[in-house]
Structure formats: structure tokens, C-alpha cells
C-alpha positions as CSV (number, residue, x, y, z in Angstrom):
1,X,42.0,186.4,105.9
2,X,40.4,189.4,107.3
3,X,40.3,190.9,110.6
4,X,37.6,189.7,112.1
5,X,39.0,186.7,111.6
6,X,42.2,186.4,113.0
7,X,40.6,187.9,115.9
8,X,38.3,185.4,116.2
9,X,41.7,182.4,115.7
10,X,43.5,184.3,118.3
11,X,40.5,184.3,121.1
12,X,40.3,180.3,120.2
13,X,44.1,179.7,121.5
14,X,44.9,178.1,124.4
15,X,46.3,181.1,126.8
16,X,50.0,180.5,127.0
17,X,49.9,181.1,122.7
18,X,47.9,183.7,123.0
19,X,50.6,184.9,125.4
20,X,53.0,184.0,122.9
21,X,51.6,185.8,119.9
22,X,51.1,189.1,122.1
23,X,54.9,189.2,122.6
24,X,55.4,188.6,119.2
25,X,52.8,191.5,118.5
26,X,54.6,194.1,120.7
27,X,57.9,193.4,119.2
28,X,56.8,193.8,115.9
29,X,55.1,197.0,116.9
30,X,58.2,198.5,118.5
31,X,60.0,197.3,115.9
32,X,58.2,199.3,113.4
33,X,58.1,202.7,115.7
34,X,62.0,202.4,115.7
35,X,62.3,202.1,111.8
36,X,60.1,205.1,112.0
37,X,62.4,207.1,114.4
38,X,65.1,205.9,112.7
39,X,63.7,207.3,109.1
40,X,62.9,210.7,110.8
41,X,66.2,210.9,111.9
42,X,67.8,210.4,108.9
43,X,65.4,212.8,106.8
44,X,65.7,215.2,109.2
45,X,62.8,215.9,110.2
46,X,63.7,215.9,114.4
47,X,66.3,218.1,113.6
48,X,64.3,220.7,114.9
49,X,62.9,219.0,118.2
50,X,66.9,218.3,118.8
51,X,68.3,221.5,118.4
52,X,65.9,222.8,120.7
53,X,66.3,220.2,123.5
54,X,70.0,220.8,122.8
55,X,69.4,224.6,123.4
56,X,67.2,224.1,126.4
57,X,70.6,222.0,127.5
58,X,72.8,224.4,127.6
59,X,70.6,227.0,128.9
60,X,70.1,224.9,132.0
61,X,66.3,224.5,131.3
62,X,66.5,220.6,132.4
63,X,66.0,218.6,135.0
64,X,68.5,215.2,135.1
65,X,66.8,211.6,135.6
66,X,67.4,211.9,139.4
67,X,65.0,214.7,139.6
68,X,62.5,213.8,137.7
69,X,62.6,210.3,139.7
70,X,62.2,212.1,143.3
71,X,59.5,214.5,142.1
72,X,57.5,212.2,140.6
């Protein structure tokens, strides 16, 4: 089946399956980004992008959730 036409099935359902489907869509989307995360992590490739957050920790360069909340 190509593209154009599962596009074309999923603009033919009735709304509450379309509804459906998107939910399914999204999870299956986020599902993938956190396998991806998850494989970074463990190759280490955000080791870098952690030890620097960690550093900018200790350092003090951070603002905590609060702040950011009532600035924004």
C-alpha cells in the first residue's frame, strides 16, 4: 500500500477512528523517540550534553522548575 493511499483510507473514516488511529500514531511516534534516547544513552553519545548540564549544576548556572514557571 503506498502513501498516498493510506492517506486517502484514513480521510475516508468516520471521525472518532480517525481520532483513534491519531492516538495510536503519537504513541507509536513517542515510542520510537524514546528507543532512540534510550540507544543514545547507552552508546554514549549524550555523555557529553550530561556532563555539561551536570557542570552547569554545580556551578549554579540553573534555574529550578519554579522559576522557569513564573518567568515564563
Amino acid at each position: 500500500m503506498q502513501v498516498q493511499e493510506i492517506e486517502d483510507a484514513i480521510r475516508n473514516l468516520p471521525t472518532p477512528e480517525k481520532r483513534s488511529l491519531a492516538l495510536k500514531v503519537n504513541d507509536l511516534y513517542w515510542d520510537a523517540w524514546d528507543e532512540q534516547i534510550e540507544d543514545d544513552f547507552a552508546s554514549g553519545k549524550l555523555d557529553a550534553l550530561i556532563a555539561k548540564a551536570e557542570q552547569e549544576i554545580q556551578q549554579g548556572n540553573v534555574k529550578t522548575l519554579d522559576e522557569v514557571l513564573r518567568d515564563s
